[in-house]
FINUZA-674688 format. One record per atom (N, C-alpha, C, O): residue number from 1; atom name; x, y, z. Coordinates in steps of 0.05 Angstrom, whole numbers, plus 32768, in hexadecimal, padded with zeros to 4 digits. Example, Ala and Ser with C-alpha at 12.3 -4.5 7.8 and 13.67 -1.06 7.14 Angstrom:
SITE   k  a    X    Y    Z
SITE   1  N 8108 7F8E 809C
SITE   1 CA 80F6 7FA6 809C
SITE   1  C 8108 7FBE 809C
SITE   1  O 811D 7FBE 80A9
SITE   2  N 8101 7FD3 808E
SITE   2 CA 8111 7FEB 808F
SITE   2  C 8102 8001 809D
SITE   2  O 810C 8017 80A1
***
This chain:
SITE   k  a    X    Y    Z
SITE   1  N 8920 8561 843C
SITE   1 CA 8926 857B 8431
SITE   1  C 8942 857B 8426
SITE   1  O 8955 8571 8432
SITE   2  N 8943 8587 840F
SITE   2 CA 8961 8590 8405
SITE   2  C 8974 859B 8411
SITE   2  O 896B 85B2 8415
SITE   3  N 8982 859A 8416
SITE   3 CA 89A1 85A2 8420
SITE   3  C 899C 85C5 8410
SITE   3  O 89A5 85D7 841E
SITE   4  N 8991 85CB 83F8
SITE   4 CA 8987 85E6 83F0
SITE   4  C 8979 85F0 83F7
SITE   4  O 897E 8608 83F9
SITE   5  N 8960 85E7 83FF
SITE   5 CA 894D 85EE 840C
SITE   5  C 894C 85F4 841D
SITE   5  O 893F 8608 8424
SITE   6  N 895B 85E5 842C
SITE   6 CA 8960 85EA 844E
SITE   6  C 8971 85FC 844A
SITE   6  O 896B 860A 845D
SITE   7  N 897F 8604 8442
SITE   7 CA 8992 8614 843D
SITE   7  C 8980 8638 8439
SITE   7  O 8985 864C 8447
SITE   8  N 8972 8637 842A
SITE   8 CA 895C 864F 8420
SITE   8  C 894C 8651 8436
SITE   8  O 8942 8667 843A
SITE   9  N 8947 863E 8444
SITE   9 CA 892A 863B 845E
SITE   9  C 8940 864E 8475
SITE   9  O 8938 8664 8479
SITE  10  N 8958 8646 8482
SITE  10 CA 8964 8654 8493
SITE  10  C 8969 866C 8485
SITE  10  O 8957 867A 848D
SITE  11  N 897B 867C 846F
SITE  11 CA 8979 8691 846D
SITE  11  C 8962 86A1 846A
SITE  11  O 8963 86B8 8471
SITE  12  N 894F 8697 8463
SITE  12 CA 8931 86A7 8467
SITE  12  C 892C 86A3 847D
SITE  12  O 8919 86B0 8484
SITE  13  N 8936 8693 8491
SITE  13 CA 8927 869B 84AD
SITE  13  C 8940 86AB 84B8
SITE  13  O 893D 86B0 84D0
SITE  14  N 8958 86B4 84AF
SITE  14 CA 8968 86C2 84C2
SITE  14  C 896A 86E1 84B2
SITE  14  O 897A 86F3 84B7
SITE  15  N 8953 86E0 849C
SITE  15 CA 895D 86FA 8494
SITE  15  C 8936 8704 84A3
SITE  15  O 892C 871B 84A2
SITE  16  N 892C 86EF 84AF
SITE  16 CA 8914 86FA 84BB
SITE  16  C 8910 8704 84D1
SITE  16  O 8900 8713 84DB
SITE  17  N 892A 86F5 84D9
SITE  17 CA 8930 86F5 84F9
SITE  17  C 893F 8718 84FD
SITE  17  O 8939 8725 8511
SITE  18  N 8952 8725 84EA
SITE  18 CA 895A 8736 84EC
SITE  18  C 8951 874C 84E4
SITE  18  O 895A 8761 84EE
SITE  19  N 8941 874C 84D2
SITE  19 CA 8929 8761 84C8
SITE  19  C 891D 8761 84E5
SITE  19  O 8926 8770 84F6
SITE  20  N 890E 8756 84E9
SITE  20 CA 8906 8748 8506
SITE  20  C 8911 876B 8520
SITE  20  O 8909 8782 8525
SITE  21  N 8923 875D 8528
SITE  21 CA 8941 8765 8536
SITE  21  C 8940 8782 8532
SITE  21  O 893F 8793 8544
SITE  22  N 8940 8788 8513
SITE  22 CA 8952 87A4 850F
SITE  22  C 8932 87B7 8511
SITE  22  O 8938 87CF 8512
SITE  23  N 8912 87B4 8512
SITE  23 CA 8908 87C4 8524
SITE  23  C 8905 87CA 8542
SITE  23  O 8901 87BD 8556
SITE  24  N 890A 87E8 853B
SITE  24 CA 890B 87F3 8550
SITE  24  C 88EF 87E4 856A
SITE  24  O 88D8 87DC 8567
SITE  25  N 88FE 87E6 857E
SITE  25 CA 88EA 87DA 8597
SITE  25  C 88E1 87F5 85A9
SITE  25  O 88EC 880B 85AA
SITE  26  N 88CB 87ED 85B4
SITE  26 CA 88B4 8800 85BE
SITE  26  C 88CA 8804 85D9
SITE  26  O 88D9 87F2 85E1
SITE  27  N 88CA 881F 85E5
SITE  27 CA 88D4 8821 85F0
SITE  27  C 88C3 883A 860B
SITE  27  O 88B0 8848 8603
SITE  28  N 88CB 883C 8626
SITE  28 CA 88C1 8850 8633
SITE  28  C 88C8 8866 862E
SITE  28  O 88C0 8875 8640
SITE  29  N 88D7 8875 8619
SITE  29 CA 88D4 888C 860C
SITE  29  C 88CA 8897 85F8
SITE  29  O 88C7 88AE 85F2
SITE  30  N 88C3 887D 85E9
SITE  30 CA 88AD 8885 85D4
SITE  30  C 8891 888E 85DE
SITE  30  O 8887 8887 85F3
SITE  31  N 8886 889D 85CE
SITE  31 CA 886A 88A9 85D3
SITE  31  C 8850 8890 85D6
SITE  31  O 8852 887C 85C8
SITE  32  N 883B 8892 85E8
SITE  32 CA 882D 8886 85F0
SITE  32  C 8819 8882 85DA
SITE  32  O 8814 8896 85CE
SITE  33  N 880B 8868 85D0
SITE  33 CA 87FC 8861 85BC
SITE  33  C 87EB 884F 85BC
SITE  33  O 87E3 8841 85A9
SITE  34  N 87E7 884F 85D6
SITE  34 CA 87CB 8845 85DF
SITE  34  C 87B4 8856 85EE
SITE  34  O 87C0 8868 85FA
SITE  35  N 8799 8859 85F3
SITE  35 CA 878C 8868 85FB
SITE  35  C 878C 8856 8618
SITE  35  O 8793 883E 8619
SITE  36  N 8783 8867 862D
SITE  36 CA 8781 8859 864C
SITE  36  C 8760 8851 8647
SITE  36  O 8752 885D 8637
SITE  37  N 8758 883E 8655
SITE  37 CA 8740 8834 8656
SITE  37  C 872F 8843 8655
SITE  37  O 8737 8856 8662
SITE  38  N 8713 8849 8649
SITE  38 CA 86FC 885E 864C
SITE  38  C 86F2 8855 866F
SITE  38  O 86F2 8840 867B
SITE  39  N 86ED 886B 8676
SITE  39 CA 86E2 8860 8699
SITE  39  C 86FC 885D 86A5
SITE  39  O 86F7 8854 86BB
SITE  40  N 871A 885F 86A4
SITE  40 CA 872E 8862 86BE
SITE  40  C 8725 8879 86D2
SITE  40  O 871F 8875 86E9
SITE  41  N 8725 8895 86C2
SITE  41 CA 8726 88A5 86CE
SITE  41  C 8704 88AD 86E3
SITE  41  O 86F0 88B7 86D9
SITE  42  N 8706 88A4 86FD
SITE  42 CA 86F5 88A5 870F
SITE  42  C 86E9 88BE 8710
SITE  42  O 86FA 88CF 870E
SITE  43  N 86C1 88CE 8717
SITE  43 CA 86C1 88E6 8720
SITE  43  C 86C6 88EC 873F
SITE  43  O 86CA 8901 874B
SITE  44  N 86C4 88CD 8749
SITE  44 CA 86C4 88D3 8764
SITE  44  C 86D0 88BD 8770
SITE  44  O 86CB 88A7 8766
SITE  45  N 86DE 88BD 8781
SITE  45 CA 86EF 88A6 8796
SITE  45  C 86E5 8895 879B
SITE  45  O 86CF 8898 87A7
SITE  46  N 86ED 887B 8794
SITE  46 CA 86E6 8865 879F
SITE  46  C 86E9 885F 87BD
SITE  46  O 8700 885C 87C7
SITE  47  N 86D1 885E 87CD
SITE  47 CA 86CE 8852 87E7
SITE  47  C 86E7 883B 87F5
SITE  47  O 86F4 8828 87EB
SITE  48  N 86E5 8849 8811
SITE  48 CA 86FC 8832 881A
SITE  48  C 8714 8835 8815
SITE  48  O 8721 8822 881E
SITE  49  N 8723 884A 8805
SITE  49 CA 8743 8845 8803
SITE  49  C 874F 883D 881C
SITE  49  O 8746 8840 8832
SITE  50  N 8766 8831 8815
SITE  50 CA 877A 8826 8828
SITE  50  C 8791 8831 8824
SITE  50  O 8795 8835 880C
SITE  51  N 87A6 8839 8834
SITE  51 CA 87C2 8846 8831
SITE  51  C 87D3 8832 8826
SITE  51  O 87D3 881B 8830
SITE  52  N 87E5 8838 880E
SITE  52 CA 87F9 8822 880C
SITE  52  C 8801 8811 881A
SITE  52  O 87FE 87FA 8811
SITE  53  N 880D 8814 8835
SITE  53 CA 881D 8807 884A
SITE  53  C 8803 87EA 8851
SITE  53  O 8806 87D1 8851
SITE  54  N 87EC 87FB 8856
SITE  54 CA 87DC 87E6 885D
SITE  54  C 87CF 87D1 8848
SITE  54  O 87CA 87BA 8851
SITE  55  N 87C9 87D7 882A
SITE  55 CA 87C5 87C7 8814
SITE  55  C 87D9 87BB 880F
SITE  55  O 87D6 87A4 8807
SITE  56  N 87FE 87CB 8815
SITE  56 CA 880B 87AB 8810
SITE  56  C 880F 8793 8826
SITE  56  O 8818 877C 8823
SITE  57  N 8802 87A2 8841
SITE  57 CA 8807 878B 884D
SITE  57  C 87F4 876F 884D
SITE  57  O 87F9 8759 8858
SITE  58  N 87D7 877A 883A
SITE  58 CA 87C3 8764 8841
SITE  58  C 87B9 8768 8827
SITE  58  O 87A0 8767 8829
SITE  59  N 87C0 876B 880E
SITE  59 CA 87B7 8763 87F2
SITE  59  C 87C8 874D 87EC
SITE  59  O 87E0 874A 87F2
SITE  60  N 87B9 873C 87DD
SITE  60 CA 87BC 8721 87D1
SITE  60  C 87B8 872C 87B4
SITE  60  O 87A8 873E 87B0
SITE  61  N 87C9 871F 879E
SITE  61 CA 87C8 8713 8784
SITE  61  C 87A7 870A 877C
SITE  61  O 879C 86F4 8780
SITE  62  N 879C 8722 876F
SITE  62 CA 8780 871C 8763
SITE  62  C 876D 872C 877C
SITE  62  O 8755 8731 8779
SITE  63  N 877A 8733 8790
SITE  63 CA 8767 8742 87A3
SITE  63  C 875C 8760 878F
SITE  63  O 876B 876C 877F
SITE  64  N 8744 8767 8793
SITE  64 CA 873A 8781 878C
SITE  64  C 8744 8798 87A4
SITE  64  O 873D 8795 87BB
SITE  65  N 874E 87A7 87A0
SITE  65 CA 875E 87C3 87B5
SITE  65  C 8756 87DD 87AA
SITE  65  O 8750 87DF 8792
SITE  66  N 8754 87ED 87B7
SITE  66 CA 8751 880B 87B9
SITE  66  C 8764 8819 87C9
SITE  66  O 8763 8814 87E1
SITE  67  N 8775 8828 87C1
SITE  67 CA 878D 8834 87CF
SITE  67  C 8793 884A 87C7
SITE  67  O 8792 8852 87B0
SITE  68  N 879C 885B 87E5
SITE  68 CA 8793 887A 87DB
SITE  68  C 87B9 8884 87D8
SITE  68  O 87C6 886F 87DC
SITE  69  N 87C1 888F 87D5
SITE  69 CA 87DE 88A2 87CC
SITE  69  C 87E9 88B2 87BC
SITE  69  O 87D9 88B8 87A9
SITE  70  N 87F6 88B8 87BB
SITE  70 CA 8802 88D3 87B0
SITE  70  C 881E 88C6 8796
SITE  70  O 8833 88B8 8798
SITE  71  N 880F 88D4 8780
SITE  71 CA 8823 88C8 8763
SITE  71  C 8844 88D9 876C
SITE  71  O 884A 88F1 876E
SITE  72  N 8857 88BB 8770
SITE  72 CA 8870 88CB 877F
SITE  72  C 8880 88B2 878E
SITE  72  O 8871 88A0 8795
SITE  73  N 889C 88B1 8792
SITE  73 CA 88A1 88A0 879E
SITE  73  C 88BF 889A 8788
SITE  73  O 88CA 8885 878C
SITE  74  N 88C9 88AA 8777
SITE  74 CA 88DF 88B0 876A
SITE  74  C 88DC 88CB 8759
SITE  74  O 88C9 88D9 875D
SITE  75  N 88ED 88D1 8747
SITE  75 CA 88EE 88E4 873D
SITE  75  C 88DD 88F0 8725
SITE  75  O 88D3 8906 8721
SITE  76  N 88DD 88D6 8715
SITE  76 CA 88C1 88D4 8704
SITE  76  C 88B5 88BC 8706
SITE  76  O 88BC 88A6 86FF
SITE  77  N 889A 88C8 8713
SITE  77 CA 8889 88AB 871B
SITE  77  C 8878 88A5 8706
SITE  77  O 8869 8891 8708
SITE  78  N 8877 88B4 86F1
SITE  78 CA 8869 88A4 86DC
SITE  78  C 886F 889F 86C7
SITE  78  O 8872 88B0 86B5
SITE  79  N 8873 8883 86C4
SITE  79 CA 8886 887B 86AE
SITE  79  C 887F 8885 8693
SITE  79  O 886B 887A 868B
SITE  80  N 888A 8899 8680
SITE  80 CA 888F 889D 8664
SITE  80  C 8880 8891 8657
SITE  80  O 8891 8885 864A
SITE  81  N 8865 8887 864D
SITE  81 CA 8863 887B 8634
SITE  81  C 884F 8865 863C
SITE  81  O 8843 8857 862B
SITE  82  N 884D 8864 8652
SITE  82 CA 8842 884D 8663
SITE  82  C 882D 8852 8673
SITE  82  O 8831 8869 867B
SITE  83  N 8818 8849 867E
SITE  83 CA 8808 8841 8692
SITE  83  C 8810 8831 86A6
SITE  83  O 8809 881B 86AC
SITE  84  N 8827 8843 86B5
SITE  84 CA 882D 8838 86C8
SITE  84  C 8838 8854 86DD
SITE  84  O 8840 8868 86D2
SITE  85  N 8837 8853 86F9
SITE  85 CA 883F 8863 8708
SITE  85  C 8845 8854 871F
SITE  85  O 883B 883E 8726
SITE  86  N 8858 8864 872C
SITE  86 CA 885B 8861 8753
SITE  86  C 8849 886E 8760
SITE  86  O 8844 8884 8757
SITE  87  N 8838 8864 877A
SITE  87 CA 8825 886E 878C
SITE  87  C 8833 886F 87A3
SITE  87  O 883D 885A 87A9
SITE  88  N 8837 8883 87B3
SITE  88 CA 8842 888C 87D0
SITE  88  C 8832 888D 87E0
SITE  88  O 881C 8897 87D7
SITE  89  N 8833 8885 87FB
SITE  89 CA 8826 8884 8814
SITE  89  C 8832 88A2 881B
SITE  89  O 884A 88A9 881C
SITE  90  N 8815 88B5 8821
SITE  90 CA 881E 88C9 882F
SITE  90  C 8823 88D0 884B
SITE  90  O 882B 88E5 8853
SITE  91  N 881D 88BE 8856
SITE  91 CA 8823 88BC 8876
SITE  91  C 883E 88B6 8882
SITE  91  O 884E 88C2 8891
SITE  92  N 883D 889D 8876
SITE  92 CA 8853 888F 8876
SITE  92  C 886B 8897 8872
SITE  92  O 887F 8891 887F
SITE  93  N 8869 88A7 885E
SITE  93 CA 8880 88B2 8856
SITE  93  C 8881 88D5 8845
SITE  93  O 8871 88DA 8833
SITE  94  N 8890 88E6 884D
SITE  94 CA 8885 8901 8849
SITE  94  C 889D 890E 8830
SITE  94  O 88B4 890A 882A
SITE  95  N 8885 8923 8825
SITE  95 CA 8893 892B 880A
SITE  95  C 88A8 8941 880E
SITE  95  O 88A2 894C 8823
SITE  96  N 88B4 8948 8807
SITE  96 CA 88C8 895E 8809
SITE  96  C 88BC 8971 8816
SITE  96  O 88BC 8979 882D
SITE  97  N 88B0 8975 8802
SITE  97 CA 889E 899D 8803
SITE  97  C 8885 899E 8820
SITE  97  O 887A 89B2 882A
SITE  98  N 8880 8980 8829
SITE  98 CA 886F 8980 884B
SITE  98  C 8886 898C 8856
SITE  98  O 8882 899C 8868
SITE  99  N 88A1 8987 884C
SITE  99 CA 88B1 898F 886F
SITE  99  C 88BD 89AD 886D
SITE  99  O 88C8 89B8 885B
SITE 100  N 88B6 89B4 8888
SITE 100 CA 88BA 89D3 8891
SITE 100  C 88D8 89D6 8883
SITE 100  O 88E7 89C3 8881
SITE 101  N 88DE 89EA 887B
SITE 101 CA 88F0 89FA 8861
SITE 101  C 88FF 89E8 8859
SITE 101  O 8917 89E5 8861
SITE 102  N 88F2 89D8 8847
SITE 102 CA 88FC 89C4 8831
SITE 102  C 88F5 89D3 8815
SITE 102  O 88E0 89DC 880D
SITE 103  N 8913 89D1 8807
SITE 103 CA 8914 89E6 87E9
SITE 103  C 890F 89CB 87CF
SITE 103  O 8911 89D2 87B7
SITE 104  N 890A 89B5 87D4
SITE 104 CA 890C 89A6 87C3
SITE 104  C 8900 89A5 87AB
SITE 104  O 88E8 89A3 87AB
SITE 105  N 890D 89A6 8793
SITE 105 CA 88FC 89A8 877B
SITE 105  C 88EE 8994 8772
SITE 105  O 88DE 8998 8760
SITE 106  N 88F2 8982 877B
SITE 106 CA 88DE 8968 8770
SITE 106  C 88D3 895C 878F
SITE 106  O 88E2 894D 879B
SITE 107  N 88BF 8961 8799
SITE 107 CA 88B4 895A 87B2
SITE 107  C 88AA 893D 87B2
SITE 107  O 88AE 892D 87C4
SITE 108  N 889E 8937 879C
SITE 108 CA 8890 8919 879E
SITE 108  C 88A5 8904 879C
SITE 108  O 88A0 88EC 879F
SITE 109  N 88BF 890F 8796
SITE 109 CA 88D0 88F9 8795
SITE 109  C 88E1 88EA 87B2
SITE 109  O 88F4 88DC 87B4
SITE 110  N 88CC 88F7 87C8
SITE 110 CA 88D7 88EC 87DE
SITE 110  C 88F4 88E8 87E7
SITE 110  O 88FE 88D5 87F4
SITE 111  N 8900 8904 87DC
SITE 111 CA 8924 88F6 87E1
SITE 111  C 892E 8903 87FB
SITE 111  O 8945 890A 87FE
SITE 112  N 891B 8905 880D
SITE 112 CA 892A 8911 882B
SITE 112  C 891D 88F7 8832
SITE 112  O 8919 88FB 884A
SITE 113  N 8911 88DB 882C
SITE 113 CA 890E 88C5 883F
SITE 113  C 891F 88B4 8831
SITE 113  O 8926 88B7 881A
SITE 114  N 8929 889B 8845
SITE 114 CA 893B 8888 883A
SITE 114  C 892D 8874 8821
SITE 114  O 8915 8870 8820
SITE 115  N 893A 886D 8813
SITE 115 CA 892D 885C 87FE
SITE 115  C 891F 8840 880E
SITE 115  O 8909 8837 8808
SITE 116  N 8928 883A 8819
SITE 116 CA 8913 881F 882E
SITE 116  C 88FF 8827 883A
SITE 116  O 88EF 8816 8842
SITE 117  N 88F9 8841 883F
SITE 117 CA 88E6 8847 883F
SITE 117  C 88D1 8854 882A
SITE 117  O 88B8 8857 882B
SITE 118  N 88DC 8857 881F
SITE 118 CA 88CC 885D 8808
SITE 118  C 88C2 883F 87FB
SITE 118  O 88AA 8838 87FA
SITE 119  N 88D4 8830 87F2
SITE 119 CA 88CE 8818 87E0
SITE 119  C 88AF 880B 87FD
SITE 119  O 8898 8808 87F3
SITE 120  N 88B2 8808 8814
SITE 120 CA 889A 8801 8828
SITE 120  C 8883 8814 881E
SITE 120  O 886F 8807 8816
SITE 121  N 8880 882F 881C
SITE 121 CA 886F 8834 881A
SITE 121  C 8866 8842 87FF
SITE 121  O 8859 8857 87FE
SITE 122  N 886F 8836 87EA
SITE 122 CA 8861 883E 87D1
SITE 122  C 8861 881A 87C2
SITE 122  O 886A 8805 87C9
SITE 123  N 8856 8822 87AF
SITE 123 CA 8843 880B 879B
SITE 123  C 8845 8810 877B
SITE 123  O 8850 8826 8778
SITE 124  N 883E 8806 8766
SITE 124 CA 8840 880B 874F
SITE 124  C 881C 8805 8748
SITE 124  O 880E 87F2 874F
SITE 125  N 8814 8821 8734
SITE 125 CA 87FB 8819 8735
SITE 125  C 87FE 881A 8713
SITE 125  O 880C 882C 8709
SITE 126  N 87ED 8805 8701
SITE 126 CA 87F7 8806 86EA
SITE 126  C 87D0 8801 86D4
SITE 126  O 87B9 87FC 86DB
SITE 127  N 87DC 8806 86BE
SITE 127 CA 87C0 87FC 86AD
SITE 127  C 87CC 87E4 8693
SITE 127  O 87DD 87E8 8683
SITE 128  N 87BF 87CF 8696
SITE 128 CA 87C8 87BC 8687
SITE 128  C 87AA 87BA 8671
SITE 128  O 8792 87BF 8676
SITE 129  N 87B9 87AF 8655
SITE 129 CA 87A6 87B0 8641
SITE 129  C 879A 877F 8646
SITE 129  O 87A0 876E 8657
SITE 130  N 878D 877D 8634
SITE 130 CA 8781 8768 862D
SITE 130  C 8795 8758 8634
SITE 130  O 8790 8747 8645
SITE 131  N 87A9 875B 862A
SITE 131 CA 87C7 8746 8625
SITE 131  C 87D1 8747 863F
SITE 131  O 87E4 8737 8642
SITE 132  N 87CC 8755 8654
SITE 132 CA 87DB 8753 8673
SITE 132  C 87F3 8764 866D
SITE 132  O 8804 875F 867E
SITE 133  N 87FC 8774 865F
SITE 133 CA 8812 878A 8658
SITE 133  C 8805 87A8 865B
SITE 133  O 87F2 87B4 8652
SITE 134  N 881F 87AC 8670
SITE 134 CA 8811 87CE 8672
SITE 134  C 880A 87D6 8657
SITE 134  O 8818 87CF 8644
SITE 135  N 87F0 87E9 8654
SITE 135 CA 87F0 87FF 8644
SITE 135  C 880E 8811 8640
SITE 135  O 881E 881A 8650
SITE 136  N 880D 880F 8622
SITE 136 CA 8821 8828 8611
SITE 136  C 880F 8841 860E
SITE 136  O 880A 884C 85F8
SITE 137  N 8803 884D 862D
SITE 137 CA 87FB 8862 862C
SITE 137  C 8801 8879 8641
SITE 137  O 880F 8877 8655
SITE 138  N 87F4 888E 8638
SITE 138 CA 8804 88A4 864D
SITE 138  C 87EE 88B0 8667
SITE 138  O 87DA 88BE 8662
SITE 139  N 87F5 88A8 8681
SITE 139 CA 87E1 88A9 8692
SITE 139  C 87D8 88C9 869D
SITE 139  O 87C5 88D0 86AC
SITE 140  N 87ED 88D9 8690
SITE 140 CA 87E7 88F8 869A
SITE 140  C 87D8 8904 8685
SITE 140  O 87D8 891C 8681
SITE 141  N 87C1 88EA 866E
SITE 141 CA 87AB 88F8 8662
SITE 141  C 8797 88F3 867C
SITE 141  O 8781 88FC 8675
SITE 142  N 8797 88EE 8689
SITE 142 CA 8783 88EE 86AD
SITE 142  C 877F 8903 86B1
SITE 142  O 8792 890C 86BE
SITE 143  N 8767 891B 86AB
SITE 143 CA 876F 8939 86BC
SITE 143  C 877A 8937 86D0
SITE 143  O 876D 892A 86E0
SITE 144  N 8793 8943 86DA
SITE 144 CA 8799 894A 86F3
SITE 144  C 87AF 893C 86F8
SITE 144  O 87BD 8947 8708
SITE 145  N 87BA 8921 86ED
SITE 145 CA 87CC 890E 86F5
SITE 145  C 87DF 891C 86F3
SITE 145  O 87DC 8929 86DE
SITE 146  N 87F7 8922 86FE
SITE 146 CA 8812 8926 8700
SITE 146  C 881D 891C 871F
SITE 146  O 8812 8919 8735
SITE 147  N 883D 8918 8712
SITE 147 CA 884B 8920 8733
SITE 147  C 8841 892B 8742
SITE 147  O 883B 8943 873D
SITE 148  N 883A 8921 8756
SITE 148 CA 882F 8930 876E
SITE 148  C 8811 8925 8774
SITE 148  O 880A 8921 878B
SITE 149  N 8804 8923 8765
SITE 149 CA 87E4 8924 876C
SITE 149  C 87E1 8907 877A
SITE 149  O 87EC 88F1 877B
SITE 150  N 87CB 8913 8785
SITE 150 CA 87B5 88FB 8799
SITE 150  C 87A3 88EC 878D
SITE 150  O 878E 88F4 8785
SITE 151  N 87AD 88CE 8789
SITE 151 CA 879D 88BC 8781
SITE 151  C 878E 88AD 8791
SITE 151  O 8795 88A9 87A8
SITE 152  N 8778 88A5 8787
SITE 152 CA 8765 888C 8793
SITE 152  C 8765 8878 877F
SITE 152  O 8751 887A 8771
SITE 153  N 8779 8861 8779
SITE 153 CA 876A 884D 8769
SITE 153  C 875E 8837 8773
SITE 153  O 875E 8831 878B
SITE 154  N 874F 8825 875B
SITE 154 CA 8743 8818 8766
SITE 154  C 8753 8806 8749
SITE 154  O 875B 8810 8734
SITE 155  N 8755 87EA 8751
SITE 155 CA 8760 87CB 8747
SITE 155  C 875E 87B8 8748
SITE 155  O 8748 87B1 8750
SITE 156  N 876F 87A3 8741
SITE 156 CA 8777 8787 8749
SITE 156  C 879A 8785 874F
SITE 156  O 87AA 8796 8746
SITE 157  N 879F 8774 875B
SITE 157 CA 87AE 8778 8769
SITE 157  C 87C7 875E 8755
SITE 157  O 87C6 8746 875A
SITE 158  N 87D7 8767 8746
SITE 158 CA 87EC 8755 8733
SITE 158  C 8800 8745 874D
SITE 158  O 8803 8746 8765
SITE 159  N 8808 8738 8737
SITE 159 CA 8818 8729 8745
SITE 159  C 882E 872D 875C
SITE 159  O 8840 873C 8757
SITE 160  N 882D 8724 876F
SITE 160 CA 8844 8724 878A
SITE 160  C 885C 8719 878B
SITE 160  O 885F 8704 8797
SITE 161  N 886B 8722 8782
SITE 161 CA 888A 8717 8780
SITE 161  C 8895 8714 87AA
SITE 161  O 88A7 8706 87B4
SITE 162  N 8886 8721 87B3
SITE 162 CA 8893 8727 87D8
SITE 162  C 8887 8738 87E1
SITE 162  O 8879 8745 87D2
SITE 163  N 8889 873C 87F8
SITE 163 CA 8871 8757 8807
SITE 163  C 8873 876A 8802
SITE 163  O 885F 8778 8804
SITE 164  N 8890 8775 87FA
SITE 164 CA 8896 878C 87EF
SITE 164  C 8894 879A 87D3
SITE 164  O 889D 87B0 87CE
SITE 165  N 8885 878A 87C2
SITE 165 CA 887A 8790 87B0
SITE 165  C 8851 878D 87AA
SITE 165  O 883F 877D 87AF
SITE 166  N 8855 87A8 879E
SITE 166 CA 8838 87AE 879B
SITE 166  C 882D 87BA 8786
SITE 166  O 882A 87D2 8787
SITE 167  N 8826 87AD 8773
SITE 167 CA 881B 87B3 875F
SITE 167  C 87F7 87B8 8758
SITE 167  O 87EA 87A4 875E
SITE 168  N 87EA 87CB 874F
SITE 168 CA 87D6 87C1 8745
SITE 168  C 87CF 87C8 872C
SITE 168  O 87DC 87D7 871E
SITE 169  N 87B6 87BB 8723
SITE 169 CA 87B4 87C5 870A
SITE 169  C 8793 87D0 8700
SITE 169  O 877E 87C4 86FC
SITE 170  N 879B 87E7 86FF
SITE 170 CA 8782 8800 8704
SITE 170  C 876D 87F8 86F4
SITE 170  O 876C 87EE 86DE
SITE 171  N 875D 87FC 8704
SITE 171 CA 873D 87FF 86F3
SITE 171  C 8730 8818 86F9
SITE 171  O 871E 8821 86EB
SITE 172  N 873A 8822 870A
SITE 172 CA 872A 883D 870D
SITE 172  C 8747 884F 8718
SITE 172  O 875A 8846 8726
SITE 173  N 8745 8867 870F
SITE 173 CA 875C 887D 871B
SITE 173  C 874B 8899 8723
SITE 173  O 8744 88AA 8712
SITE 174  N 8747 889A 873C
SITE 174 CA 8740 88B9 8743
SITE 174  C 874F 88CB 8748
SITE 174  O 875C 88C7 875C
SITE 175  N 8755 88E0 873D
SITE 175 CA 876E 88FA 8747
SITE 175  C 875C 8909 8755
SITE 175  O 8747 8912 874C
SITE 176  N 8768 890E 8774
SITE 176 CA 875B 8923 877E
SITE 176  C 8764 893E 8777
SITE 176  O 877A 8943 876C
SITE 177  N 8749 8955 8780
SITE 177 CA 8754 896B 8774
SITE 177  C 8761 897F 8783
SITE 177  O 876B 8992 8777
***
């Protein structure tokens, strides 16, 4: 190749690379633009739930799980833009507004328990498309889903970085009513 050529070949690949660059990237504040799977939303509970505490202590990577809890476990547990949320163990750990004259305005965010306990007993429950990447969708089209509500999902169980992490990735979401 020519010393010109090559010359024309890198500036066309660095003026591609920066076109490239200078769009904007998808971000968790942008609006959701994927639809959630037809069939997430369950009419009735899947059999067998298990409490967080106890699915993270005995789900494996590829295990099928059913786990019951409450959307909560920070301040906003469902991520912006995304198919993804925190699931809280309600036993385990109690919401503001359970405890006798607690004024708290955000109850599901668990902030009268210590954060080590919280991180033990909640999980991330998420919806991933074809490609293994969460959905760019918004999970409070679910009737009923918000802060606060009682889930039953049903999954597979993503990857285990340590015991203290718990992910799954929904195939079915029931909101109780």
């Amino acid at each position: 190749m020519s010393p010109r050529n090559l010359a024309l070949s890198l500036a066309l690949c660095l003026t591609a690379g920066l076109v490239a660059c200078s769009e904007p990237a998808a971000s968790a504040d942008q609006p959701a633009t994927e639809p959630l799977p037809a069939g997430l939303g369950l009419a009735a509970p899947p059999a067998d739930a298990v409490r967080v505490p106890q699915a993270k202590a005995s789900a494996r990577e590829g295990d099928t799980v059913v786990v019951r809890g409450r959307v909560g476990g920070q301040r906003d547990p469902i991520v912006p833009g995304r198919a993804s949320l925190r699931l809280a163990d309600t036993e385990a750990i109690a919401a503001c507004d359970t405890r006798p004259d607690d004024s708290c305005e955000i109850p599901w965010d668990y902030c009268c328990e210590p954060s080590e306990k919280i991180l033990a007993n909640s999980m991330t429950v998420q919806v991933v498309g074809d490609s293994g990447k969460v959905l760019a969708a918004d999970f409070t089209t679910l009737d009923g889903l918000e802060p606060g509500s009682m889930l039953v999902v049903t999954g597979s169980v993503a990857a285990r970085p340590n015991e203290q992490v718990l992910t799954v990735n929904a195939t079915g979401i029931y909101v109780e009513p």
